[in-house]
Each structure stands twice: as C-alpha cells, then as structure tokens.
N, C-alpha and C positions, 0 to 999 in steps of 0.2 A: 296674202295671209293677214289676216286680223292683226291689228296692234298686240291685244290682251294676248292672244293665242302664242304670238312672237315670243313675248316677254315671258310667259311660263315656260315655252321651253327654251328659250335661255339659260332661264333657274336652275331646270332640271338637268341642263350640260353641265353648269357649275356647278353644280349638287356631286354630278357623275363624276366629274373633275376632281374636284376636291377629297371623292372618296378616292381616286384612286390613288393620289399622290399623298392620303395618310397612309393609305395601304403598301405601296411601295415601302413610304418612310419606316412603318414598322417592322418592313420584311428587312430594312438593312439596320436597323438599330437591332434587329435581333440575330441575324447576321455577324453584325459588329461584337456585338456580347458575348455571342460562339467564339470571337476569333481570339478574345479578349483573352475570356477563359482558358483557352489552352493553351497563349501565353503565359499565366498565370500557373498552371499546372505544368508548364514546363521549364518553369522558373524554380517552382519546390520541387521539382525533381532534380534538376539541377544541384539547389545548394546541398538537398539529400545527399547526391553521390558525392561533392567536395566534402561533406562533413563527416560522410562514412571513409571516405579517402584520409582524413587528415586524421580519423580516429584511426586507422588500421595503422596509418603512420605511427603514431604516439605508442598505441601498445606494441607493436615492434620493435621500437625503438628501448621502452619498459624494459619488456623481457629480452634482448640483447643485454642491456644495463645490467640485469640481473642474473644474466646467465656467468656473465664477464665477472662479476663479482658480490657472491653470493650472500657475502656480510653486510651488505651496504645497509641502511637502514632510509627509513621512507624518506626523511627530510634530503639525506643525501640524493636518495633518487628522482626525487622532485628537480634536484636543482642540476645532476647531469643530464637528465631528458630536456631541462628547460619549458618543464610544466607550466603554462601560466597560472595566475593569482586565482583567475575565475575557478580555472580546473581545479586547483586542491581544494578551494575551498565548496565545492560541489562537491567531490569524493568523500571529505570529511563530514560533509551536511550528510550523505547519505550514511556514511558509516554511523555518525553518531544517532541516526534513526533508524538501525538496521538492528542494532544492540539492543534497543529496546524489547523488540520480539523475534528477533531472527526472522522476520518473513518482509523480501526484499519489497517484493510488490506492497505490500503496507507503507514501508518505510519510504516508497518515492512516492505514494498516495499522501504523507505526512510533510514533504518533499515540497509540494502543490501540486501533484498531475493529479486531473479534473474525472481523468476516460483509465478506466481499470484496465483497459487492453494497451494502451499505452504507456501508463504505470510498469506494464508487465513487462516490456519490452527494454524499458529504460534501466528495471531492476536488474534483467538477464547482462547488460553489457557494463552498468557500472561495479554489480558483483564483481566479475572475473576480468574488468583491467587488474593488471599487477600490482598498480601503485594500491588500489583496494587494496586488495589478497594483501601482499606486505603490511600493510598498517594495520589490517586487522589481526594477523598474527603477533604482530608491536602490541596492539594492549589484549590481546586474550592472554598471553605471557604476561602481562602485569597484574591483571585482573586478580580480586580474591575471592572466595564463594560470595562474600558478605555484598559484595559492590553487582555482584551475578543477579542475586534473587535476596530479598526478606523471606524471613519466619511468617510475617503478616502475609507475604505474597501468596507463597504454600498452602495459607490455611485458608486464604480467600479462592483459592484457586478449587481447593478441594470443597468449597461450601458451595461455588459455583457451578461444579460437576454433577455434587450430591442432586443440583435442584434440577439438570437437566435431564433426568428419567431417560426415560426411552429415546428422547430425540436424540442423543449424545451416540455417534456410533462408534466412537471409539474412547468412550468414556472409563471403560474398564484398564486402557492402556496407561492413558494418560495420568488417570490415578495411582497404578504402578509405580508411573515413573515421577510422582510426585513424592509419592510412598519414600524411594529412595533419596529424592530431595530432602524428606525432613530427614534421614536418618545422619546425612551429609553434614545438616545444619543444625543436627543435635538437638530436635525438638522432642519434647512429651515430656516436660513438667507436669504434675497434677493440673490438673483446670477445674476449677468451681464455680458451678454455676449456682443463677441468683436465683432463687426460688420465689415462683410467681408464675400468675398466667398471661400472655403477649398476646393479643388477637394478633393472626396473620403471619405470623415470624416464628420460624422454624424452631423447635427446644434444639439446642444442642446437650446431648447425654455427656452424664459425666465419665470423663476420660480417667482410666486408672490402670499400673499397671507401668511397666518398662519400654514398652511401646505400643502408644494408645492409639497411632494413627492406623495399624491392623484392621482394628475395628469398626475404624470412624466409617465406612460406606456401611453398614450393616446398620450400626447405629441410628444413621441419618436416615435410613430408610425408614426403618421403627419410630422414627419421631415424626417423619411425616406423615406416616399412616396412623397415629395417634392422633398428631392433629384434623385431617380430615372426618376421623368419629366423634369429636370432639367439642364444641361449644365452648372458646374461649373469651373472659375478660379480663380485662386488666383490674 
C-alpha cells in the first residue's frame, strides 16, 4: 500500500477513534448527571419528610400544651414547647402580615415566597399551627375598631369598587359590607365639595343626610355617567 494511502487511513481510524471515545465520554457524563439528580431529589425528599416530621412534632406537642392548660398565653407556650428563636419569629412575621388583609397567601407572598402555589401552601400550615391561632386570638382581643380599618380606608375602599363596573363580581357584597363598616366607625359628616371641573377624576356628589354612604353607589354611578357625556377642563 502506498505511503499517502497508509497515512489517510490512519487519520480516518483516529478520526473514528476519537469520535467514539467522546461519544462514550458523553453517554457517561450524562449517565453521571441522571445519577446525580436523583441523588439530589432524594435528598429534598428526605429533608421534606424530617421537616414535615419535626413540624407534626411541634404542633402536637402545641396542642397537647394547650389542651393541658387552656389559659396559657403565647409567650408562655413558646417557652413550654421550646419553640426556637427562628420559629416565633416566622409565626409573628406572618401574623403581623396576615392583619393587614386577612388573606394568608398574600401575607407569606409579602413573607418573600416568589411561586403563588407555594405561598399557598405555607399560608395553609402556618395559619393553623396553634402557636398562630393563640396569638392571633391575643391581639384580636386587644384590637379596637380604629387600629382594624380607617374612615380613609372605607372610603377609598368604596371609591375603588365604584370604579370597578361590571368587572367587580362581587362588588355589590362587598359594598354592603363596607356600608356597615362606616356605620361602625361613625362616618357621614356633611362632605363639600370644591366646585370646578377635573379632566379625568371622578366628581364625587354631595353627601347629605344622616346617612350618606346609602347613596354613595347610585351617586358614583351618575357622576361617572356625567362625566363620560361630558368635555371637562380645569
């Protein structure tokens, strides 16, 4: 056989060579990756089950505590279950953001959880440990209307219903139950308004009358249907 002829297929063994022993290499670095992974996934499955372990422990341990003596109050029960430092102070991050709107998922969204479905999840178990429950019961008994909601709240609350129309599907309820909010917190002074025209911004009508908030959805409606026919400037 020729020199030249030798020497190319030489080449082409080592050409053949070399692919096959990347191809090999690749089939066990991806091999290895697989094995890797389920390592890994059987490691957070793992701590999963010790940390749901050690939570069924704690709130057991809770409601024993509480069952035994029903007066106890939070701090006390923190300190016979032997709550650590992290824990109360998680329960209390979430209570003190759970007050704000009563909606748990929000409040561990506010919390830092990134994933809504996990949020969800977190809200459903740190609601109903007991040391929650208890301490939330601790300040709803301390609580006064005035520290619950503002006057300004109610009324932003109700200006913010007015504007949602039709997409509101339970806009009629909620106004309701706003309705009895004010009467709670004692609102309907006269209101006066400044007379002028606002491009864009809703007229609020004048409230008059013993109790003005009755009206306020009818009103708000007539003033937005006023302003849609209407060409306003300042």
């Amino acid at each position: 056989m020729p020199p030249a002829k030798r020497q190319t297929g030489t080449k082409r063994a080592r050409k053949v060579a070399t692919k096959k022993v990347a191809k090999k290499r690749a089939r066990n670095e991806k091999a290895l990756a697989v094995v890797n992974r389920k390592k890994e996934l059987a490691k957070k499955r793992a701590e999963k089950r010790a940390k749901d372990k050690a939570l069924r422990t704690q709130e057991n341990s809770l409601t024993t505590a509480l069952r035994e003596n029903p007066s106890i109050n939070s701090q006390e029960l923190a300190f016979k279950c032997e709550l650590q430092p992290e824990d109360v102070i998680r329960y209390r991050h979430f209570i003190h953001e759970y007050l704000k709107d009563f909606n748990p998922a929000m409040a561990c969204m506010r919390m830092g959880y990134q994933d809504l479905q996990a949020a969800k999840g977190a809200a459903k178990i740190l609601l109903l440990n007991p040391y929650t429950q208890l301490r939330l019961s601790e300040l709803m008994s301390e609580m006064e209307a005035e520290s619950l909601i503002s006057g300004g709240q109610v009324l932003m609350k109700l200006w913010q219903e007015s504007n949602l129309g039709n997409c509101g599907d339970n806009a009629s309820n909620r106004i309701s139950a706003l309705k009895e909010l004010a009467k709670i917190k004692q609102l309907g002074a006269p209101v006066t308004t400044i007379q002028g025209n606002v491009s864009g911004v809703m007229l609020v009508p004048v409230i008059e009358g013993a109790d003005p908030l009755l009206s306020w959805e009818d009103r708000a409606k007539a003033s937005q249907a006023a302003l849609k026919s209407t060409a306003i400037d300042v």
